[in-house]
SEDOBA-971288 format. One record per residue (C-alpha): x, y, z; residue number from 1; residue in one letter. Coordinates in steps of 0.5 Angstrom, whole numbers. Layout:
<atoms>
<xx=X; yy=Y; zz=Z; pos=NUM; code=A>
...
</atoms>
This chain:
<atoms>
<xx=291; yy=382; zz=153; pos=1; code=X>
<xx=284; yy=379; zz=153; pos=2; code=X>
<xx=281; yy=373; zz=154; pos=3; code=X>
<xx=277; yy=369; zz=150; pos=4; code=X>
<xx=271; yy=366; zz=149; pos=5; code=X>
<xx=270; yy=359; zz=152; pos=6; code=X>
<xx=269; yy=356; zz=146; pos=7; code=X>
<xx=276; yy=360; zz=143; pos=8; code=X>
<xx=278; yy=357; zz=149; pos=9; code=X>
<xx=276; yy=349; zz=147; pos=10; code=X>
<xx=278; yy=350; zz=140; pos=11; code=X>
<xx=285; yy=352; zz=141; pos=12; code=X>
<xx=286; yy=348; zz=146; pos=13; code=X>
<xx=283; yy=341; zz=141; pos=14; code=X>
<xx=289; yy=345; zz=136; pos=15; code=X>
<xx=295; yy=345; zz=142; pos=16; code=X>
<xx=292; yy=338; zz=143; pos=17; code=X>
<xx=293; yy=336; zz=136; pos=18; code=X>
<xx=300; yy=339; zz=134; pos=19; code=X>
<xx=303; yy=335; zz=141; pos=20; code=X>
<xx=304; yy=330; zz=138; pos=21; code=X>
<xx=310; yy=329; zz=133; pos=22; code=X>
<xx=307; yy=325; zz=128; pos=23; code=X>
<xx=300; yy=330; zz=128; pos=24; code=X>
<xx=306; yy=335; zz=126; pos=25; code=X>
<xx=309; yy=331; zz=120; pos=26; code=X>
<xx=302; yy=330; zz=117; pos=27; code=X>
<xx=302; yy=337; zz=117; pos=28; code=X>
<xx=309; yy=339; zz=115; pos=29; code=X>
<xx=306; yy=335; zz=109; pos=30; code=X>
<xx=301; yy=336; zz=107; pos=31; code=X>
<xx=304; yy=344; zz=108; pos=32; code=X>
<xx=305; yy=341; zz=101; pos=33; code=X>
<xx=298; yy=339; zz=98; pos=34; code=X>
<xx=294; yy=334; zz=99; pos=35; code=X>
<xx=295; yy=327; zz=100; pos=36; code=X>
<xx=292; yy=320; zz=102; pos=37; code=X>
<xx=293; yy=317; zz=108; pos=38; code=X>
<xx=297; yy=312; zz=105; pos=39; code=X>
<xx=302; yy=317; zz=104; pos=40; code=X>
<xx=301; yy=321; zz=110; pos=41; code=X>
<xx=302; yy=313; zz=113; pos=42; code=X>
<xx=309; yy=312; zz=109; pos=43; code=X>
<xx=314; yy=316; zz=112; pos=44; code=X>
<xx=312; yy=314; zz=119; pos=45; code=X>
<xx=312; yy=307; zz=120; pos=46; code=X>
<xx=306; yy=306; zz=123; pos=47; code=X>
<xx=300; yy=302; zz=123; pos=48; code=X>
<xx=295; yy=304; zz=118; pos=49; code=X>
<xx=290; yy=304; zz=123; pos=50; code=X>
<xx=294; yy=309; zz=127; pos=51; code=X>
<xx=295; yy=314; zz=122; pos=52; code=X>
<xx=286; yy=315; zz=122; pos=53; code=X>
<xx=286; yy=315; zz=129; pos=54; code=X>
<xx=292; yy=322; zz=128; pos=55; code=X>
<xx=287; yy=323; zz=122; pos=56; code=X>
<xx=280; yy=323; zz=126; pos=57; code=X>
<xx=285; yy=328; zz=132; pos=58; code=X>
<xx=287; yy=333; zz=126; pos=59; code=X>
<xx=280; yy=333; zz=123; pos=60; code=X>
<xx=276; yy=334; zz=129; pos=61; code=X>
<xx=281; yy=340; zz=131; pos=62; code=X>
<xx=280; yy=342; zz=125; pos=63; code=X>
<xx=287; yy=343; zz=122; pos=64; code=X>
<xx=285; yy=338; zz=116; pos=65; code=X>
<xx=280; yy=336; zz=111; pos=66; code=X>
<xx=278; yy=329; zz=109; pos=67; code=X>
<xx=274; yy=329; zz=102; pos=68; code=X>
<xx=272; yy=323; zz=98; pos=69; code=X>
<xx=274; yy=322; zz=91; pos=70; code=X>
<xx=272; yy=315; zz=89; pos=71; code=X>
<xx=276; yy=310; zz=93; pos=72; code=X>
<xx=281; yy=315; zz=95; pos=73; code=X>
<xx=280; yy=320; zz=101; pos=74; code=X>
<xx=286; yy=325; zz=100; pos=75; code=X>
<xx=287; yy=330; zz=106; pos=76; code=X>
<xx=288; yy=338; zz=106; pos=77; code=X>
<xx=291; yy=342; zz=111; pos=78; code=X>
<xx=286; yy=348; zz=114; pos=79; code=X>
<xx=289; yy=354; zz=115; pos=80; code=X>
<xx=283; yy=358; zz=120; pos=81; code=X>
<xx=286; yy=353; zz=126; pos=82; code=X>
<xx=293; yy=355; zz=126; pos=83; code=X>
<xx=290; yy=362; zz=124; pos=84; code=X>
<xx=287; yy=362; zz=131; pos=85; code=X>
<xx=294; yy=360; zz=135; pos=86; code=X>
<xx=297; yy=365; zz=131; pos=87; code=X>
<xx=292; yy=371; zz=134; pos=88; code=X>
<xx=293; yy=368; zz=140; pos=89; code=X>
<xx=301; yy=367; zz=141; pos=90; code=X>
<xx=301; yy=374; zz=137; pos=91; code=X>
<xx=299; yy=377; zz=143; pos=92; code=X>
<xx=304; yy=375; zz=148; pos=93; code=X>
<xx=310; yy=376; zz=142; pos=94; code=X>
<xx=307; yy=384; zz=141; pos=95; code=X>
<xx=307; yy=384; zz=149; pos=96; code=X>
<xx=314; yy=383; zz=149; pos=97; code=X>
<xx=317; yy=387; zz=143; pos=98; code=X>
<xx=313; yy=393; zz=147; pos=99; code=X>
<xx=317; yy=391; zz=154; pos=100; code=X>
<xx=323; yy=389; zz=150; pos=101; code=X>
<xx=322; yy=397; zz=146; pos=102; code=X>
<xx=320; yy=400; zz=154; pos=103; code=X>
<xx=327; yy=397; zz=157; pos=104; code=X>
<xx=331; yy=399; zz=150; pos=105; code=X>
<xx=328; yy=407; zz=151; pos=106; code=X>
<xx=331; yy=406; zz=158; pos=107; code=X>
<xx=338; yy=404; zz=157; pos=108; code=X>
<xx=339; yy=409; zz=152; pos=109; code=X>
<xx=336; yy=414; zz=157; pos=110; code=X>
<xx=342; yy=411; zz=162; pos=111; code=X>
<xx=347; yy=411; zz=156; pos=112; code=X>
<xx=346; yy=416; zz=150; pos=113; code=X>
<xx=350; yy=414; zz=144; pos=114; code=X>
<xx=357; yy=418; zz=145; pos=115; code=X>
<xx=357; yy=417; zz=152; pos=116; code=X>
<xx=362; yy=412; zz=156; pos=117; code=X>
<xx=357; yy=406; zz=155; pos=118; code=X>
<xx=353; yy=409; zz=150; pos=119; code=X>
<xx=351; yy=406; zz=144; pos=120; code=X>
<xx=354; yy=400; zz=145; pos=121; code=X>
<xx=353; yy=397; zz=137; pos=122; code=X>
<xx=358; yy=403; zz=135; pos=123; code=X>
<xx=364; yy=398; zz=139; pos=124; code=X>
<xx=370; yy=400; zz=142; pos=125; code=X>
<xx=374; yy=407; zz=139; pos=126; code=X>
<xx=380; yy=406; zz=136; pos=127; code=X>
<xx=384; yy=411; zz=138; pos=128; code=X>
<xx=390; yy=408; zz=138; pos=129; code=X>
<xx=396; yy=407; zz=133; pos=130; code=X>
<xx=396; yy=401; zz=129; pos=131; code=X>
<xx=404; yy=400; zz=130; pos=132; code=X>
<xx=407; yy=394; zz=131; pos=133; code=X>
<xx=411; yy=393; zz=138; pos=134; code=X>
<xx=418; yy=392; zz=137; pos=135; code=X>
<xx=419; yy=395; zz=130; pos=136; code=X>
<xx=422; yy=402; zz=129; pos=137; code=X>
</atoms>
């Protein structure tokens, strides 16, 4: 795996900060849905407006939203690029265990091919017995 550049470094650690935060996570999660007010974002959250900005400012610094200007309302959208970026990155740890997790799969199989004692173990045990009841003649 490689490791990315200081600035990949900062942006993803600014994205991490960012999503700690559950509140930050649910201004996301709504606006997953479209753009919003911050009025809006603030509602579900029973907290201070001025408490709503300050989580504004840390997204929009991490780039994970925009603030635009229309008039006297200031809606906010999710950027996706951000969220893109710790994707790649979580991307590479996930391929990393998927190929360990097919290298010791390949292995097991080696030990216990399918049709042997211990073999496949999705096929179950054999019913190579009778279905009779106990006791009835």
């Amino acid at each position: 795996m490689q490791q990315g550049s200081a600035a990949t470094l900062t942006s993803l650690d600014r994205t991490f900060a960012a999503l700690a935060h559950p509140a930050r996570r649910a201004i996301l999660t709504r606006l997953v849905e479209g753009h919003a007010s911050a009025g809006e974002l603030g509602a579900p959250l029973a907290m201070s407006q001025p408490a709503v900005s300050r989580h504004l400012k840390v997204l929009e610094e991490a780039g994970l939203i925009t603030r635009g200007r229309n008039a006297q309302w200031r809606p906010c959208e999710l950027r996706t690029e951000s969220l893109q970026e710790v994707d790649r990155w979580v991307g590479s740890f996930r391929r990393m265990w998927e190929d360990r997790l097919d290298r010791f799969d390949a292995y097991v199989r080696h030990l216990h091919p399918p049709g042997t004692p211990g073999g496949d173990p999705t096929t179950g045990p054999s019913d190579d017995h009778d279905d009779k009841e106990v006791g009835r003649d």
